[in-house]
C-alpha positions as CSV (number, residue, x, y, z in Angstrom):
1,X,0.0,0.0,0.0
2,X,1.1,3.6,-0.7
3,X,0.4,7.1,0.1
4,X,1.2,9.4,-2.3
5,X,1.7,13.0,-1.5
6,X,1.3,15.8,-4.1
7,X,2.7,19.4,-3.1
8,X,2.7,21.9,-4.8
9,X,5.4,24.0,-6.8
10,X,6.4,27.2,-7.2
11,X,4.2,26.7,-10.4
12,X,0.9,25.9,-8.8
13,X,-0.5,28.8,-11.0
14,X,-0.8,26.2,-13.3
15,X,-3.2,23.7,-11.3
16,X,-6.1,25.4,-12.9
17,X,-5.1,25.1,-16.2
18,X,-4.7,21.4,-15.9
19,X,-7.5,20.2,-13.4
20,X,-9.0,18.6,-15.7
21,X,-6.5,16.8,-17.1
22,X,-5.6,16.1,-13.3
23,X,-9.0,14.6,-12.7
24,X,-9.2,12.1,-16.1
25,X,-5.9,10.8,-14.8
26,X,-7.5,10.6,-10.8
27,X,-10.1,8.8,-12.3
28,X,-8.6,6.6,-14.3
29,X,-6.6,5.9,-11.2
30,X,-10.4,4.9,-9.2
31,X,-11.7,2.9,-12.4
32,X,-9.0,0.7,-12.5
33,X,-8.9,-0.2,-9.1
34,X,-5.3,1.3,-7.8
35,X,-6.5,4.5,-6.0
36,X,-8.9,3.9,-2.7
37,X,-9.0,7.6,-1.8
38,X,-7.9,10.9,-3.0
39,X,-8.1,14.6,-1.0
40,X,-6.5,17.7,-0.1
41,X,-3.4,18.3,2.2
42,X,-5.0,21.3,4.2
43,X,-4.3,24.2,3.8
44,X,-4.4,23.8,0.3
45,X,-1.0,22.5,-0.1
46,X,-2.2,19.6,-2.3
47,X,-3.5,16.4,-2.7
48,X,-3.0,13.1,-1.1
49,X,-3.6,9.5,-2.3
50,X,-3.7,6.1,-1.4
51,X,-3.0,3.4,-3.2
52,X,-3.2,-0.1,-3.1
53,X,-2.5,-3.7,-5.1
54,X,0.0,-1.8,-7.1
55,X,3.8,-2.1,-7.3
56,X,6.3,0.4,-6.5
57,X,7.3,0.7,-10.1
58,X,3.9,0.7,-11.8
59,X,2.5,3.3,-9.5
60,X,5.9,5.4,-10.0
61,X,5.0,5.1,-13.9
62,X,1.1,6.4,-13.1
63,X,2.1,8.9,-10.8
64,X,4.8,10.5,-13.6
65,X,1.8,10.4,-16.1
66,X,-0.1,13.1,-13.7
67,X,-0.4,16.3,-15.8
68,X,0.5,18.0,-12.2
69,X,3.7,16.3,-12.3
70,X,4.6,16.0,-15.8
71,X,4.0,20.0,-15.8
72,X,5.8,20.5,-12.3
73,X,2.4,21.7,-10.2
74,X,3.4,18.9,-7.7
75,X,6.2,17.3,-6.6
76,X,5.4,14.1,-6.0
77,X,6.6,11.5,-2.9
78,X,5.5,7.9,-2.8
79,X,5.6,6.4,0.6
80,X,5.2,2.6,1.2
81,X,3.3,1.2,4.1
82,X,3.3,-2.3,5.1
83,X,0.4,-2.5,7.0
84,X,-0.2,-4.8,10.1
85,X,-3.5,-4.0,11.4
86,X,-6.7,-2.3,10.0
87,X,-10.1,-1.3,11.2
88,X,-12.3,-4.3,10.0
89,X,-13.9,-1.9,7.5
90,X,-9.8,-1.4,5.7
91,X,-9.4,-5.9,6.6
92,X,-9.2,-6.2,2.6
93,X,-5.5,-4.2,2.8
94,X,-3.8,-6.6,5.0
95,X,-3.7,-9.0,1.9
């Protein structure tokens, strides 16, 4: 499992111009089952994600196709979580 953190740039001028763009590519990400949930890092310093039933390199290739990061609005940082114990609603990520 993975949470993906999105901050913006110096360039987040450009998040408008791309939002939707941004949210194809978020939804793609929900369609096909990677992304469980996707929000904003308050105070609107970007967006979060996490994802799941994914590797490392595949979600490092989907995360690079974001038109946030392929234009530099975000920086992106992947972090891996191995997790051990889970509500029983979140069971289905200890795998």
């Amino acid at each position: 499992m993975f949470v993906v953190l999105l901050k913006f740039s110096s360039q987040r001028d450009q998040a408008a111009h791309l939002m939707a763009a941004h949210s194809e590519w978020l939804r793609h990400g929900f369609k096909d089952g990677v992304f469980l949930l996707a929000g904003s890092i308050q105070p609107a310093a970007g967006g979060a994600i996490l994802a799941h039933d994914v590797s490392f390199a595949d979600l490092q290739q989907r995360v690079d196709a974001d038109p946030f990061v392929a234009e530099g609005v975000v920086k992106a940082e992947i972090i891996a979580i191995s997790p051990a114990k889970a509500d029983l609603r979140l069971s289905f990520l200890l795998g």
